[in-house]
C-alpha positions in Angstrom: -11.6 2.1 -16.4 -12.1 -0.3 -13.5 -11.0 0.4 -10.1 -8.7 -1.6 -8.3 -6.3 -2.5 -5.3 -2.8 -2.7 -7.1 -1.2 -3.5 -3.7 -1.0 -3.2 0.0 2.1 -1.4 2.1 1.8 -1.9 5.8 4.1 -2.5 8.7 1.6 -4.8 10.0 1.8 -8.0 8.5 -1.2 -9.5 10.9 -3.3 -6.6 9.7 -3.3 -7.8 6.1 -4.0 -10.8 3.7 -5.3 -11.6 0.4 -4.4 -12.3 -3.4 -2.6 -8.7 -4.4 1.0 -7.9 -3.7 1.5 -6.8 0.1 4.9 -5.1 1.2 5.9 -5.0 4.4 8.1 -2.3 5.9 10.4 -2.8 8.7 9.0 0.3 10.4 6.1 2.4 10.5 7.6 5.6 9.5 9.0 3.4 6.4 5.4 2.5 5.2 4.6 6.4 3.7 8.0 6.8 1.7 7.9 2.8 0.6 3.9 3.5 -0.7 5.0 6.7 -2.1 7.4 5.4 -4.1 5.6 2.5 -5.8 2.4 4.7 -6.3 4.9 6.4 -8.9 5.9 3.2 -10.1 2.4 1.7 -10.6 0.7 4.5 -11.6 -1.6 4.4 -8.7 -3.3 7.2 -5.9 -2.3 5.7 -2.4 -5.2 6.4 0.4 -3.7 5.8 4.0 -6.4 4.2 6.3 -4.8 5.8 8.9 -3.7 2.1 11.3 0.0 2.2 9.7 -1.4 0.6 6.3 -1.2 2.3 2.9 -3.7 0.9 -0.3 -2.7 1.8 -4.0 -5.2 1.9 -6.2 -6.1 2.4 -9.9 -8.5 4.8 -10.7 
């Protein structure tokens, strides 16, 4: 199985861009539970990078 970015949660809009699905949260204490949730959803593994943005993957 490939690897791959299913999508992007951040409260930083300026941080990110590119072609997958990016949610923005209103507030950065909304980012964790919002990434948490879709993770379930997407069957994905999120990896915080620590600057407020969340990437789910597929492993």
């Amino acid at each position: 199985m490939e690897r791959r970015i299913m999508a992007i949660v951040t409260a930083e809009k300026s941080k990110v861009s590119g072609g997958i699905p990016i949610f923005i949260a209103d507030k950065e204490e909304d980012v964790q539970p919002l990434a948490f949730k879709l993770e379930k959803i997407l069957d994905a593994m999120a990896h915080d990078l620590e600057n407020g943005t969340i990437l789910l993957v597929k492993h």
